[in-house]
C-alpha positions in Angstrom: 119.2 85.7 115.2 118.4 82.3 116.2 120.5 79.0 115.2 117.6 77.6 114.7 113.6 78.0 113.7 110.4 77.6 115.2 106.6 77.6 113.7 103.2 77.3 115.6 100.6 75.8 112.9 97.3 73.6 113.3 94.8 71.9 111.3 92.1 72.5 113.0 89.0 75.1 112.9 89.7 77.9 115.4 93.3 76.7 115.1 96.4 79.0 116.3 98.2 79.0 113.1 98.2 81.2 110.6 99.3 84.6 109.7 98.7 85.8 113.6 101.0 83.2 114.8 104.2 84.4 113.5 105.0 87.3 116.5 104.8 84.2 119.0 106.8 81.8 116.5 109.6 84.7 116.4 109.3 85.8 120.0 109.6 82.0 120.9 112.6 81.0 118.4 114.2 83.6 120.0 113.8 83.1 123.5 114.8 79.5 122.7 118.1 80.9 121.5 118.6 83.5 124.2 118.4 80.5 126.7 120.5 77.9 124.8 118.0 76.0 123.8 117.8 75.7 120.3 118.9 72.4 119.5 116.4 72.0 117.0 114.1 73.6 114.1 110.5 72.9 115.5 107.3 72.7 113.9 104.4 72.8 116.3 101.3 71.4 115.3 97.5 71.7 116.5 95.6 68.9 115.4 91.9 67.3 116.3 91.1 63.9 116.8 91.2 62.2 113.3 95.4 63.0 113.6 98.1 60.9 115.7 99.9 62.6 118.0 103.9 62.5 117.4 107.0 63.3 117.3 109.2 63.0 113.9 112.8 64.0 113.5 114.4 65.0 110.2 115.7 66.0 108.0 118.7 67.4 109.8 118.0 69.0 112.8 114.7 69.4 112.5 111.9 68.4 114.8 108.3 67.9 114.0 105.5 67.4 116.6 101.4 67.0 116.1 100.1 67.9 119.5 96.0 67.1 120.1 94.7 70.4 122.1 91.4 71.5 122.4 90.7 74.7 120.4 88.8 77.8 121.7 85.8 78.0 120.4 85.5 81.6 118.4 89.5 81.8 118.6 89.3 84.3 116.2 87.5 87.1 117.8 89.0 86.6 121.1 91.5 89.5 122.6 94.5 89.7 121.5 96.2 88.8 124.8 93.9 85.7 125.1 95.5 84.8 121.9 98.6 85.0 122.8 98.8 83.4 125.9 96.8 80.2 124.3 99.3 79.7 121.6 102.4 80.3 124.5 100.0 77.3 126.3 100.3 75.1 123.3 103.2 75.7 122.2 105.0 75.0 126.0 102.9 71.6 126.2 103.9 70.9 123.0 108.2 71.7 124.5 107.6 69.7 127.5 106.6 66.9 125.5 109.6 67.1 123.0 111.9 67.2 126.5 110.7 63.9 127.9 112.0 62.3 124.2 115.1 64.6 123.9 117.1 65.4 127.0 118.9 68.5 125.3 116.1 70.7 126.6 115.6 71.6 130.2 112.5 72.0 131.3 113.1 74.1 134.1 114.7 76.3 131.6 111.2 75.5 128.9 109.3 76.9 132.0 111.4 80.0 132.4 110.9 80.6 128.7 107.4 80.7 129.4 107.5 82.5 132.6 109.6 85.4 130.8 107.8 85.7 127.9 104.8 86.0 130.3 106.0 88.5 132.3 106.9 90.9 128.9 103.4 90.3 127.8 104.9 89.3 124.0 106.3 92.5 123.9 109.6 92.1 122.8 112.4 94.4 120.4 114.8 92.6 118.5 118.2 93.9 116.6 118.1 92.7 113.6 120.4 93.8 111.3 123.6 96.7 112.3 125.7 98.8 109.8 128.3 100.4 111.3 129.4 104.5 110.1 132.6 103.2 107.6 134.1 106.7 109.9 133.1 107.3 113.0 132.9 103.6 114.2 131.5 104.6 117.5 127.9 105.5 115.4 126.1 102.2 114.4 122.6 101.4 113.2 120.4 99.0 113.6 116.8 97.7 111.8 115.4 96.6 115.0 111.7 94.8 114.7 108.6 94.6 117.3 106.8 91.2 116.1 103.5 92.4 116.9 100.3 89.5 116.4 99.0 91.9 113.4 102.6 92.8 111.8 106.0 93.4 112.3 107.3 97.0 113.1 110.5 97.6 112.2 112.8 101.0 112.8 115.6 102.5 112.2 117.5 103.2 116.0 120.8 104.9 116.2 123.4 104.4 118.8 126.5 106.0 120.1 128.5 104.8 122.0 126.6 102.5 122.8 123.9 104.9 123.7 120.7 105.2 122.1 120.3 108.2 120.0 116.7 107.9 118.2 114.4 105.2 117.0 112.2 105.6 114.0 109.5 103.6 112.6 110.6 102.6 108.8 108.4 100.0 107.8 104.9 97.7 108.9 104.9 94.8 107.6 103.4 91.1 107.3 104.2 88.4 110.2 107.7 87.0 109.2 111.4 88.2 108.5 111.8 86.6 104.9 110.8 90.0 102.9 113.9 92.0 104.9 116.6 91.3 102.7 114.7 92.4 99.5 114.0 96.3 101.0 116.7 97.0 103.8 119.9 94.4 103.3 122.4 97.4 102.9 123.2 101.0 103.7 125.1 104.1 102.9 125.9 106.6 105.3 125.1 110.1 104.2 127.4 112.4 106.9 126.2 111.2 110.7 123.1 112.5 110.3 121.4 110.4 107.4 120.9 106.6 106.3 119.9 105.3 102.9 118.7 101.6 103.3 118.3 99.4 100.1 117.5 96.2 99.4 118.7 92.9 96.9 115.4 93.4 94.6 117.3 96.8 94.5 113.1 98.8 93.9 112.9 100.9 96.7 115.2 103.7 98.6 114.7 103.9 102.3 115.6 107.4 103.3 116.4 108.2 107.1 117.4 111.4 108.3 118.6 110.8 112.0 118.6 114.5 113.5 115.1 115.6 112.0 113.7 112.2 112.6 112.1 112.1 108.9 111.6 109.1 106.7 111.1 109.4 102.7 111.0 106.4 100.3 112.6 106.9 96.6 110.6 104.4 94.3 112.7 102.6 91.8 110.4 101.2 89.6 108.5 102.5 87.0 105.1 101.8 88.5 103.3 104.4 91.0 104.6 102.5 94.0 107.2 99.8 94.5 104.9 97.2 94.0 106.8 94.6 95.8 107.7 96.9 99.0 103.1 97.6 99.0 102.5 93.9 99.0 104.6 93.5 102.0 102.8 95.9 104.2 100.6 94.7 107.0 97.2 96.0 106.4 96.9 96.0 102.5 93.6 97.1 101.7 92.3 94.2 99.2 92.0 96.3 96.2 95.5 98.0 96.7 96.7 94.4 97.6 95.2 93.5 94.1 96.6 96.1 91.8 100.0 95.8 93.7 99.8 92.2 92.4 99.2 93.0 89.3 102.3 95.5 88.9 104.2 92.6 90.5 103.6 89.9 88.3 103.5 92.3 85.3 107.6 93.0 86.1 108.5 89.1 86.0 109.5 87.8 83.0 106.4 86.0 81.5 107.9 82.7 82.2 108.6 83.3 85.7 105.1 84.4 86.3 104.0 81.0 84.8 106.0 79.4 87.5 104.6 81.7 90.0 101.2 80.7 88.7 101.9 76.5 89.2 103.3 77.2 92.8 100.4 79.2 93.8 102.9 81.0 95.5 102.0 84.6 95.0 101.0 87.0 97.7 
């Protein structure tokens, strides 16, 4: 995983931020890393003509930058691919101007970035997380993820050897990382030929069966479905989202949910 973070956001209508921006935010942050060049956690910022342009550093290693580019009107209902490929444009303008300020970055390697990411057409697999068979240490898993602009696939892909064995699709969820720990942090081998996954929230069993290529969840909660591991998934319809929410908030302590309630923070 990277050293460091990246973010594409704007403040403008037809903007590139947003829940759609996070595949490109991830596939960037860790491109930037690939290629050594991850001096920094970046913000990106779209903004319109009321906003200055600049660059602000701090706190830490952190780098901020509001950069004026003219939005497409109707960004929203454009192709996919025309999506992508604007937000790559704004966010490499937005690099090349950070590397005239901070020498750290090549630019020749800020336009390889952007060639190769180009040339994958933002389709990109990474490993995310490996346990290793306590026995046979030749036999190793991995939670690999396809940041996709509409949600992040994950599976479940087995190697040996070195050598892939199978991939299967465990989980679709919303545009970031930050919900993996709660649902797929550890694992228990079962044999060779099976995986449980769980998670720190400790609400839902991830069941993977290598040979037969089956997945089964085992809901730990005393609702109908984990609410937590539902809310997470891309594609929620809005009232499943809302009874989901409900469950969820009905598990916190009351005060907690009061504090969830004055942070607006809630899904």
């Amino acid at each position: 995983m990277p050293i460091k973070g990246f973010k594409l956001d704007s403040i403008v209508a037809d903007g590139v931020g947003g829940p759609e921006s996070g595949a490109i935010s991830m596939i960037y942050a860790m491109t930037l890393h690939e290629s050594g060049q991850d001096h920094y956690s970046i913000i990106v910022n779209q903004i319109g003509d009321t906003v200055n342009e600049l660059i602000i550093k701090g706190p830490g290693k952190k780098l901020h930058i509001n950069i004026r580019y003219p939005p497409v009107i109707d960004f929203e209902n454009k192709p996919i691919k025309e999506k992508n490929v604007f937000r790559l444009e704004v966010i490499h303008q937005a690099m090349l101007r950070i590397q005239t300020e901070y020498k750290e970055y090549d630019r020749l390697k800020l336009e390889t970035i952007k060639q190769s990411i180009l040339e994958k057409n933002f389709n990109f697999e990474y490993f995310i997380k490996k346990f290793s068979h306590p026995k046979n240490k030749k036999l190793v898993a991995y939670i690999s993820v396809n940041p996709q602009m509409h949600s992040f696939d994950y599976s479940l892909v087995s190697t040996l050897d070195g050598i892939q064995t199978c991939k299967i699709p465990i989980y679709k969820g919303l545009t970031n990382t930050y919900y993996l720990p709660m649902f797929f942090q550890k694992a228990k081998w079962h044999g060779e030929d099976k995986i449980v996954l769980t998670g720190k929230e400790n609400i839902v069993e991830t069941h993977v069966a290598l040979v037969d290529k089956v997945v089964s969840y085992v809901n730990l909660t005393k609702y109908e479905k984990p609410p937590l591991f539902e809310l997470m998934k891309a594609g929620m319809p809005k009232q499943a989202k809302e009874k989901h929410s409900l469950n969820w908030r009905d598990s916190f302590d009351k005060k907690v949910v009061e504090i969830h309630d004055q942070t607006d923070n809630l899904p």
